[in-house]
C-alpha positions as a printed NumPy array, in Angstrom:
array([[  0.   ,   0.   ,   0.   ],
       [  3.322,   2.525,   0.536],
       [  4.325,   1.464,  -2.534],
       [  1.191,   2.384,  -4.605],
       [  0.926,   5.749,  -2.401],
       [  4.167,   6.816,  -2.832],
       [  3.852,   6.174,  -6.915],
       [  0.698,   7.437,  -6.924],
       [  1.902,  10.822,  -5.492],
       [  5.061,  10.661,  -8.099],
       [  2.696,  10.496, -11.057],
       [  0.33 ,  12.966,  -9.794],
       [  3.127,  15.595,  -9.818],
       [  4.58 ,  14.797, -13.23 ],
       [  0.428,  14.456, -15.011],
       [ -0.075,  18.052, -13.688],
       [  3.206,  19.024, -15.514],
       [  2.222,  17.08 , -19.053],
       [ -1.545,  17.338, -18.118],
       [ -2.307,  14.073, -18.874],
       [ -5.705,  12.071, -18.59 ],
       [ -6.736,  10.297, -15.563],
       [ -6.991,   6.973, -17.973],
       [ -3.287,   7.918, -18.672],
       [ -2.094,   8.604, -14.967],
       [ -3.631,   5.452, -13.927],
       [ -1.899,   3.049, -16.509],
       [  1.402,   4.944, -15.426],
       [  0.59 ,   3.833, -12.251],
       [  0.299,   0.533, -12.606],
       [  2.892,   0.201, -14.815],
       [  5.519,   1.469, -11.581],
       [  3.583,  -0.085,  -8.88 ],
       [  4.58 ,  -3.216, -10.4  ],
       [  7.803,  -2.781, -11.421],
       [  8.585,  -1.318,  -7.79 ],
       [  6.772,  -4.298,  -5.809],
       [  9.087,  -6.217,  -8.215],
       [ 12.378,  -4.902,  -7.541],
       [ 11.703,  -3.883,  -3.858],
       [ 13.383,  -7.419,  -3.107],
       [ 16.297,  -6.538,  -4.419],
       [ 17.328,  -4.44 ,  -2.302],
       [ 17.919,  -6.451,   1.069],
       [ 19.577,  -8.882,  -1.178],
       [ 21.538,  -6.176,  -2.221],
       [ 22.458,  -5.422,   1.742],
       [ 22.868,  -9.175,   2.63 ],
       [ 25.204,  -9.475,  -0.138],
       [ 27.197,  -6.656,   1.107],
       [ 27.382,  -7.816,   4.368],
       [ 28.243, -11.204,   3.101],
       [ 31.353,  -9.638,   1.318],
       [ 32.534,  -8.022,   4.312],
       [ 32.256, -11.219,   6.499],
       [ 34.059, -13.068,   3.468],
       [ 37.011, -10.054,   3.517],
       [ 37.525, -10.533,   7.05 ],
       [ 37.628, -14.089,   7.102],
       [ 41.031, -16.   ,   7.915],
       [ 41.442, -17.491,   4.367],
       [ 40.029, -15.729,   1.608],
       [ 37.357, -17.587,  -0.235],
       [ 37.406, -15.992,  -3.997],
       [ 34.867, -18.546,  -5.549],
       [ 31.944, -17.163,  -2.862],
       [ 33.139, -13.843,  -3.775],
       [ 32.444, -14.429,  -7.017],
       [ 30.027, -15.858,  -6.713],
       [ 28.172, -12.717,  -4.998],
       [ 29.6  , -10.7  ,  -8.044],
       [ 28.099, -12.319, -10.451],
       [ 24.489, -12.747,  -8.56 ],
       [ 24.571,  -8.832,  -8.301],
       [ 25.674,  -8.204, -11.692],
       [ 22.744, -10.572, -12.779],
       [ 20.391,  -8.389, -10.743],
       [ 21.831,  -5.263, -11.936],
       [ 21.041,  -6.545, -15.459],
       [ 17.648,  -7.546, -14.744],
       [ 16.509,  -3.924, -12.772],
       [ 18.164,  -2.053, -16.077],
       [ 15.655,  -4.246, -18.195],
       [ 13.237,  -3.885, -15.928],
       [ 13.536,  -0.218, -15.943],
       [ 13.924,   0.514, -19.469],
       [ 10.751,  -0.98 , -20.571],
       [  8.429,   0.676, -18.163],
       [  9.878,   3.868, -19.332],
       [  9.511,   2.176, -22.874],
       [  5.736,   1.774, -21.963],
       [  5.119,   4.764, -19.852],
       [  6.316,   6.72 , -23.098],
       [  4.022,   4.791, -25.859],
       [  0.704,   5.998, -22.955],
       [  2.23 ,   9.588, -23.425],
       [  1.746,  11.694, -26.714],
       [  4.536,  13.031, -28.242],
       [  3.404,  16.361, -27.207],
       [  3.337,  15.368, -23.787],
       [  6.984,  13.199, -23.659],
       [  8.52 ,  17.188, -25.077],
       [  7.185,  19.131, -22.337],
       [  8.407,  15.914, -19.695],
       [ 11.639,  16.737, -21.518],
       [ 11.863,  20.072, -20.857],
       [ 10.758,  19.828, -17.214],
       [ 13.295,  17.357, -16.731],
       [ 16.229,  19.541, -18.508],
       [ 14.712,  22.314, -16.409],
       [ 15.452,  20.122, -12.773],
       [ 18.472,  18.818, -13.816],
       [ 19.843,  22.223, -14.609],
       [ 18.617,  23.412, -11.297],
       [ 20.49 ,  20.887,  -8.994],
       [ 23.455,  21.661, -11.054],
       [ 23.42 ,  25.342, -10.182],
       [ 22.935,  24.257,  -6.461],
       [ 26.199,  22.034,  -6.501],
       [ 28.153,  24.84 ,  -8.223],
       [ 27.419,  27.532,  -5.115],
       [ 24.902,  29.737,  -7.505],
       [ 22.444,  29.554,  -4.393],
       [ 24.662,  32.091,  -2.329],
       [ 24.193,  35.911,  -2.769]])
């Protein structure tokens, strides 16, 4: 239920922005509901494995085939949230018009140009 609220909310900020349709908000919804319900597991692996690592670094003998074996589970994972990611962007693009996807654009270029200001001190007077 987090999940879906905390989505939710995201959406509801960027439709107001690209004024899309309630019938489009909603299947951008869904579309990261799922995909975050899907990868949410990932990320105590991701902590596990970490701590596995360090228990595996400060072991008396070094065991390099667990280690690698951790690396290559997380690089599998890795591979599967980029996937994962890329086509819901892939679909929430083909719900948006073209119209809609250039004025995303620009709101995006517009954020990303304002956090870059912020790192580079043009917030003091």
């Amino acid at each position: 239920a987090e999940i879906e609220k905390k989505v939710d909310r995201m959406v509801k900020h960027v439709a107001i922005e690209i004024d899309a349709t309630p019938e489009q908000q909603s299947k951008i919804s869904k579309l990261f509901v799922a995909l975050a319900k899907d990868l949410k597991p990932m990320r105590g692996q991701m902590r596990d494995s970490g701590r596995q690592v360090h228990d595996l670094l400060l072991a008396n003998k070094i065991d390099r085939e667990a280690l690698e074996k951790i690396r290559a589970a997380r690089l599998a994972d890795a591979e599967r949230l980029s996937k994962a990611i890329v086509n819901a962007v892939a679909d929430a693009a083909e719900i948006l018009s073209p119209d809609q996807r250039k004025v995303l654009e620009e709101r995006i270029k517009y954020f990303r140009s304002m956090r870059r200001g912020w790192r580079h001190g043009w917030h003091r007077g």
